[in-house]
DOKOLRO-331798 format. One line per 2 residues: number of its first residue (from 1); their letters; for each residue x, y, z of N, C-alpha, C. Coordinates in nm, 3 decimals. Atoms other than C-alpha are relative to their C-alpha. Example, Ala and Ser with C-alpha at 12.3 -4.5 7.8 and 13.67 -1.06 7.14 Angstrom:
residues 2
1> as> 0.089,-0.119,0.000,1.230,-0.450,0.780,0.090,0.120,0.000 | -0.082,-0.119,-0.006,1.367,-0.106,0.714,-0.077,0.109,0.073
***
This chain:
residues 162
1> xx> -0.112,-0.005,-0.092,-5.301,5.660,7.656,-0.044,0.070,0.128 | 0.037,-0.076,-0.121,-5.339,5.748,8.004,0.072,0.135,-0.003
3> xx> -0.059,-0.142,-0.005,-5.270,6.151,8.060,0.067,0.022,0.097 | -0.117,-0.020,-0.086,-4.948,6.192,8.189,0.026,0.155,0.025
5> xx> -0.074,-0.140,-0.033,-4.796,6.522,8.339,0.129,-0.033,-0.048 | -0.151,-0.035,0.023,-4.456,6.613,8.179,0.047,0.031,0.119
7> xx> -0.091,-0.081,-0.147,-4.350,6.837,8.507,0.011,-0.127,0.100 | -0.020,0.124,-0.100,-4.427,6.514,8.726,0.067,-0.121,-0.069
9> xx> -0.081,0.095,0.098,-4.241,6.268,8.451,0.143,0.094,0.049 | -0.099,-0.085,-0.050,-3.954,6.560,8.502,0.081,0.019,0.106
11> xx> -0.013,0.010,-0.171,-3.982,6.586,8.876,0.056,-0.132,0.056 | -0.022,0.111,-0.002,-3.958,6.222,8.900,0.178,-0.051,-0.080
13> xx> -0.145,0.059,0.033,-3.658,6.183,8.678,0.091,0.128,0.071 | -0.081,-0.115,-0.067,-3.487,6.501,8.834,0.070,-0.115,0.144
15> xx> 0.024,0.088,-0.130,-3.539,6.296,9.182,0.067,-0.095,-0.014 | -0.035,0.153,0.020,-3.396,5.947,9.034,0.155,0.025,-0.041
17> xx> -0.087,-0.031,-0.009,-3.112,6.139,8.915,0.093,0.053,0.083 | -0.110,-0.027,-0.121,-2.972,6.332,9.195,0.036,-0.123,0.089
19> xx> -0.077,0.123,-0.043,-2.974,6.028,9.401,0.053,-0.099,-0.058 | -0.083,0.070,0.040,-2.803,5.840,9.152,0.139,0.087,0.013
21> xx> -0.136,-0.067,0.013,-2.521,6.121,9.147,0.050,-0.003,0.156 | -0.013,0.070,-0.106,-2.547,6.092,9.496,0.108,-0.095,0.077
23> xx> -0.066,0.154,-0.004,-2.441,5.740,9.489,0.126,-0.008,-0.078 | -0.132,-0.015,0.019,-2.205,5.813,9.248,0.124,0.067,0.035
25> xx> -0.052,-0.112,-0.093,-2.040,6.113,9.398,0.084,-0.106,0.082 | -0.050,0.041,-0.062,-1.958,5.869,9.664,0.078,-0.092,-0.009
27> xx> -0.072,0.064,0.100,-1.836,5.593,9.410,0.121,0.083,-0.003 | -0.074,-0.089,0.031,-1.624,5.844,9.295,0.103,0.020,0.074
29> xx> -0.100,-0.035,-0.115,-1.460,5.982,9.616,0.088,-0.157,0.049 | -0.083,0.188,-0.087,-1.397,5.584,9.738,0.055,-0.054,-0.070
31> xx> -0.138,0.060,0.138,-1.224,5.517,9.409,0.143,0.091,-0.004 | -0.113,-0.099,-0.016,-1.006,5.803,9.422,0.073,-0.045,0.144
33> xx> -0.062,0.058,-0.117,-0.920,5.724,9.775,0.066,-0.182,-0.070 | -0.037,0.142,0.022,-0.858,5.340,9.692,0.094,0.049,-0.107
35> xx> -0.077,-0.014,0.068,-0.639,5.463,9.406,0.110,0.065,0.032 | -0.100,-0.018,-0.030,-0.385,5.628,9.587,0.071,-0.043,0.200
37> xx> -0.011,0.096,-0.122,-0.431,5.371,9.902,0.160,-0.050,-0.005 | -0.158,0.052,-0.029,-0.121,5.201,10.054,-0.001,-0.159,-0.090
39> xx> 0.044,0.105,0.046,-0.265,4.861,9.940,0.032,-0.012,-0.152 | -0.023,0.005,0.113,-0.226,4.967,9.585,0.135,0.054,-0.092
41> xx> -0.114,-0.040,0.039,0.113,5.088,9.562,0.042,-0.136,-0.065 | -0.057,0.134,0.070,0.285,4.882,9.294,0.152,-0.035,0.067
43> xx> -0.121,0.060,-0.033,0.516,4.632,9.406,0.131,-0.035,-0.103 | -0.117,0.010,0.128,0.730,4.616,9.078,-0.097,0.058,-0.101
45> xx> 0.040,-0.110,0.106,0.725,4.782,8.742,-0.114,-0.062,-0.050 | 0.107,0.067,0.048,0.461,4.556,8.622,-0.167,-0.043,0.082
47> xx> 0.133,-0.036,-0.069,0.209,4.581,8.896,-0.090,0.131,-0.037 | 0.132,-0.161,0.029,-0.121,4.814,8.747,-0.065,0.004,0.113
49> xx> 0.153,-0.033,-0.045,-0.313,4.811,9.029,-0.030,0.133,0.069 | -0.019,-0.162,0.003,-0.271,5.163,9.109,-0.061,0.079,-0.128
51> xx> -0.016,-0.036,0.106,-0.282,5.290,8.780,-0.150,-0.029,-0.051 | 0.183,0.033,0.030,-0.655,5.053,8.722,-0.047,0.071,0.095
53> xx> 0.125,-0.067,-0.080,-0.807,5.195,9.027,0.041,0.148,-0.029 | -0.049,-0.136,0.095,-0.709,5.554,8.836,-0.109,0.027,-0.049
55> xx> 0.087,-0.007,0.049,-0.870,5.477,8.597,-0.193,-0.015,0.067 | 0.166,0.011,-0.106,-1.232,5.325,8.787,0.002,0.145,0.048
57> xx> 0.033,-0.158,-0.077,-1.192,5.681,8.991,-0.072,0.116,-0.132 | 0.094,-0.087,0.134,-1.222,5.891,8.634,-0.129,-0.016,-0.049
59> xx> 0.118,0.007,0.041,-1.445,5.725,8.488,-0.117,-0.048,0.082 | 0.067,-0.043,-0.063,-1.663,5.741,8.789,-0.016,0.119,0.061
61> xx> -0.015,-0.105,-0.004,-1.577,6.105,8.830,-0.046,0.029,-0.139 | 0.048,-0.106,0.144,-1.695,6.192,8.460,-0.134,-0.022,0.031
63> xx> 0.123,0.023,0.007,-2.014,6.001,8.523,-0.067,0.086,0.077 | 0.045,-0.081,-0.090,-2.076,6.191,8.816,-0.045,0.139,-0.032
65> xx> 0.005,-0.134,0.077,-2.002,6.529,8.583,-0.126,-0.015,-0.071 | 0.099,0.009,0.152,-2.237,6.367,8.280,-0.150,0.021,0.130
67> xx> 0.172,0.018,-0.092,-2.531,6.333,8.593,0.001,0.138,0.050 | 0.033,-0.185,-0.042,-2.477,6.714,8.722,-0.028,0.055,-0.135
69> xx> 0.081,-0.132,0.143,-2.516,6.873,8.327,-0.118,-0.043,-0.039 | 0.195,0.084,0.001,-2.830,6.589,8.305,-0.110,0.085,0.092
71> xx> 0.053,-0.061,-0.110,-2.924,6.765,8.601,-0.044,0.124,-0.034 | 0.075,-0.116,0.003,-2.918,7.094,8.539,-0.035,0.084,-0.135
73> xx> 0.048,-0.085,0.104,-3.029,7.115,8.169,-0.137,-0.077,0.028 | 0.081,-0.002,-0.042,-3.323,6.954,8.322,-0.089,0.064,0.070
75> xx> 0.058,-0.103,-0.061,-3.380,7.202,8.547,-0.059,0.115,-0.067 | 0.037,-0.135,0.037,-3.413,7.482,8.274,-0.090,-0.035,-0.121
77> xx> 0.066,0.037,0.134,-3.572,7.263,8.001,-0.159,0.098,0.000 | 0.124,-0.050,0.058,-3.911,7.442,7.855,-0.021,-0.095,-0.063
79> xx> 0.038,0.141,0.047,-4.157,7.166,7.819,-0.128,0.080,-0.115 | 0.112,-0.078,0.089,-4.377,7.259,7.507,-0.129,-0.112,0.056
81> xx> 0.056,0.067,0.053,-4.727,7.128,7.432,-0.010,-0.051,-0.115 | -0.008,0.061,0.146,-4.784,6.921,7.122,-0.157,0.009,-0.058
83> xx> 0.127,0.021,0.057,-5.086,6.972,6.882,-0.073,-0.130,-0.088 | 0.004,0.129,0.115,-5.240,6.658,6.678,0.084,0.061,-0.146
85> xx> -0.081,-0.007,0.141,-5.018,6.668,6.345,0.090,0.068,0.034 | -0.103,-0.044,-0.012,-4.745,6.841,6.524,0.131,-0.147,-0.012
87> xx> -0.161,0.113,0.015,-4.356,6.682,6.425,0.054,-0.019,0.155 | -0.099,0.047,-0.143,-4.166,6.482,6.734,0.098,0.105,0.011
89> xx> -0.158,-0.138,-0.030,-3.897,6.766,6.884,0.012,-0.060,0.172 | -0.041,0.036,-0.156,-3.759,6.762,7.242,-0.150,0.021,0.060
91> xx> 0.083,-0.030,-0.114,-4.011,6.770,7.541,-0.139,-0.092,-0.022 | 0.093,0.113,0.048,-4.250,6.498,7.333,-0.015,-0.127,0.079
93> xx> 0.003,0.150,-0.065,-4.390,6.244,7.506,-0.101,-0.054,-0.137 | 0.034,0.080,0.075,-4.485,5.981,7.275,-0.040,-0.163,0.031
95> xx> 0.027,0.133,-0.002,-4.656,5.623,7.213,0.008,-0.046,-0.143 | -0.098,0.067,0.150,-4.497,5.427,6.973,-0.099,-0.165,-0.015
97> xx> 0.072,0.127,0.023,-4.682,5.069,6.853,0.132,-0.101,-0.013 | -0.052,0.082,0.065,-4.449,4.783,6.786,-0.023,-0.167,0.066
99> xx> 0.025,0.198,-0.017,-4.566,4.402,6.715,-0.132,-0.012,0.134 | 0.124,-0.001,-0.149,-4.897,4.504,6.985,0.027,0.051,0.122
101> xx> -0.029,0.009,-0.115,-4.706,4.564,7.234,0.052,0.191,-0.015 | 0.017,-0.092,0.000,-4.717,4.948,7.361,0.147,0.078,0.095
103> xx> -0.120,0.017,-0.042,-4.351,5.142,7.429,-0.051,0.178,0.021 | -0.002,-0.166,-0.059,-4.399,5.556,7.599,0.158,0.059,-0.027
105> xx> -0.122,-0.063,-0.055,-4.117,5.761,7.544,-0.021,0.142,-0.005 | -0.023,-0.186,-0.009,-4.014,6.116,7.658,0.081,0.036,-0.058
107> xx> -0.128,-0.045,0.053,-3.789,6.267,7.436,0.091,0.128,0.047 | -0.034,-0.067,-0.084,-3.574,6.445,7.601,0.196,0.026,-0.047
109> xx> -0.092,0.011,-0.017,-3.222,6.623,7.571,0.135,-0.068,0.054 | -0.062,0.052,-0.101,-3.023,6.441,7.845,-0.091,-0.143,0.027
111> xx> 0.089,0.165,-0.035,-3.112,6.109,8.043,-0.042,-0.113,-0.061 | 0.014,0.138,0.058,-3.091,5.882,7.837,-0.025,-0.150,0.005
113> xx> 0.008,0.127,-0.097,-3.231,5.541,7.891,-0.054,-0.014,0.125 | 0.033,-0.039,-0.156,-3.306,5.667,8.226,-0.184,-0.120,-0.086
115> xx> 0.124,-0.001,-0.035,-3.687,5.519,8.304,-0.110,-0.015,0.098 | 0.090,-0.072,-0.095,-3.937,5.640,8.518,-0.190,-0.027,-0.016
117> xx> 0.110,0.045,-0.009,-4.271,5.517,8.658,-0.068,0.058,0.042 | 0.081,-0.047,-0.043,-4.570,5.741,8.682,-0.131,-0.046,-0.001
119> xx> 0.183,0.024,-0.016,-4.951,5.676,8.811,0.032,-0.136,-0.117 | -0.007,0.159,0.037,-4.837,5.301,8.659,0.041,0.000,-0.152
121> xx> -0.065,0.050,0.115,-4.718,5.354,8.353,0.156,0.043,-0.001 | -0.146,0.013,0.011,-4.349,5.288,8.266,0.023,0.121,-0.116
123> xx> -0.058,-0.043,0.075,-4.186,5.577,8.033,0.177,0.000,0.005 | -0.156,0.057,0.028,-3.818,5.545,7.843,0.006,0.130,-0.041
125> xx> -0.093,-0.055,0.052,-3.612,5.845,7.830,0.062,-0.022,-0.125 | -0.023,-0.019,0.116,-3.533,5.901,7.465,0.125,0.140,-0.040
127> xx> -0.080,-0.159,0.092,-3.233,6.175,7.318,-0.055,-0.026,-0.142 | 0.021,-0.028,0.199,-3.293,6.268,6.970,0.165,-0.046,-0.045
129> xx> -0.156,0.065,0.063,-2.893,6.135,6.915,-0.037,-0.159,0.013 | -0.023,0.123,-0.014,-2.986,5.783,6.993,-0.069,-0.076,-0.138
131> xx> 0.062,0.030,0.117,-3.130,5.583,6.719,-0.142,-0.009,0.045 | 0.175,-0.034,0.035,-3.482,5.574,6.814,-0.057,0.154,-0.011
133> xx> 0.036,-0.144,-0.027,-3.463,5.949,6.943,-0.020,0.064,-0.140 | -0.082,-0.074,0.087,-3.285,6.016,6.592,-0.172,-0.028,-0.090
135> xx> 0.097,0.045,0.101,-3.538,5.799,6.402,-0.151,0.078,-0.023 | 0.108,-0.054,-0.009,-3.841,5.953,6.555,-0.001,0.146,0.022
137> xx> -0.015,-0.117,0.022,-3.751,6.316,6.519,-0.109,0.064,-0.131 | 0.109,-0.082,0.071,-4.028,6.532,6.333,-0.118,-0.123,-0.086
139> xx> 0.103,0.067,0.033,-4.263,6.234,6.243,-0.179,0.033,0.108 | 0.177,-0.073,-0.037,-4.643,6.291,6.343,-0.062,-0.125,0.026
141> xx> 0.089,0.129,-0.068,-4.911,6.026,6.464,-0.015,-0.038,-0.136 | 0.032,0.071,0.080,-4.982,5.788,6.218,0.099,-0.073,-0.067
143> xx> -0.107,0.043,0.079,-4.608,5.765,6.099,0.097,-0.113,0.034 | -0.101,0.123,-0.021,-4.361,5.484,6.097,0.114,-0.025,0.010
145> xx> -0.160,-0.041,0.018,-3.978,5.540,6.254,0.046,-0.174,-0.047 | -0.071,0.116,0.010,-3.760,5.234,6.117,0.123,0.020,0.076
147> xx> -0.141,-0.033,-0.105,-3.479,5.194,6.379,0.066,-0.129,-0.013 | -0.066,0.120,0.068,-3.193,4.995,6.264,0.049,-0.080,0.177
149> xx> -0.022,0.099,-0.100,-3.112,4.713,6.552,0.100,-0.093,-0.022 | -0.053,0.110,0.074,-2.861,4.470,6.575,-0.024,-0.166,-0.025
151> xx> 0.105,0.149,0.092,-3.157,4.199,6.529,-0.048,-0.008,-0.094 | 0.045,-0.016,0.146,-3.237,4.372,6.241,-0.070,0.159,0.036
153> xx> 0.081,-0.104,-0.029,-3.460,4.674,6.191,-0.149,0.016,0.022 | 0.145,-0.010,-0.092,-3.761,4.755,6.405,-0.063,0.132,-0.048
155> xx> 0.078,-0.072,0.070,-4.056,4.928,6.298,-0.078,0.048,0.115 | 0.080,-0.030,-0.081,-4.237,5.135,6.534,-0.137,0.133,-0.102
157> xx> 0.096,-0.101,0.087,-4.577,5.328,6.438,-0.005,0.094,0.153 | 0.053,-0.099,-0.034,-4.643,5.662,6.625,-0.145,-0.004,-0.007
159> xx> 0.123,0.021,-0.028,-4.969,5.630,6.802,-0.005,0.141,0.051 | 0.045,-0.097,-0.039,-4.983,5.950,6.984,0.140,0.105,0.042
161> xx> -0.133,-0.111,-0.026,-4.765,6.260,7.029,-0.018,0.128,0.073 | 0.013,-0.144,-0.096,-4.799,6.527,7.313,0.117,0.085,0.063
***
């Protein structure tokens, strides 16, 4: 595996995140506005469209919240090193095998899904709540997470764990 930096994998998603909150932030504010616009006042009891652009405003106001605590338990994370035969835990970057084809992930509290391209290789944001995060929790190089799918269940081998 090429030798990645954690702090610059970190730095990089730190970076990809604020300007997504950014962007949302501003989502956010222009939904809230549009939700109590003149345009959306209901014209009878059965007009929602007030009431939908409400909603859109929240739940682009929570997202905005979920990307500031992404944010700043990123900021304080302590990235360990990993020894050969050490178990997967947070701050693991990992290479997983499945069917030849080669999948990096960082396991990581927050950011989920997020992924981030350093010195050319692609890594996937991993939580330990998700099912691969969950699956590959304290396994070691050589071992085999089964992660249930709804194509079925996928077998990944643990190639390397730092």
């Amino acid at each position: 595996m090429v030798q990645l930096d954690k702090q610059e994998l970190l730095k990089e998603l730190r970076t990809r995140l604020a300007d997504e909150l950014a962007t949302m932030a501003r989502i956010a504010h222009e939904a809230a506005a549009a939700a109590s616009h003149e345009e959306n006042k209901p014209e009878n009891d059965k007009d929602m469209r007030s009431t939908e652009a409400s909603y859109i405003a929240r739940g682009q106001a929570e997202r905005a919240r979920e990307l500031e605590r992404s944010l700043a338990l990123l900021g304080v994370i302590h990235v360990r090193a990993f020894a050969p035969g050490d178990g997967i835990a947070a701050t693991a970057l990992v290479t997983l095998l499945h069917r030849g084809a080669k999948l990096v992930c960082f396991v990581l509290p927050a950011a989920g899904g997020q992924r981030v391209k350093v010195g050319g290789t692609e890594v996937q944001v991993v939580t330990p709540t998700s099912p691969l995060g969950a699956a590959l929790m304290g396994l070691s190089e050589g071992d085999e997470a089964e992660v249930p799918t709804p194509q079925g269940t996928k077998v990944y081998e643990v190639a390397e764990v730092r």
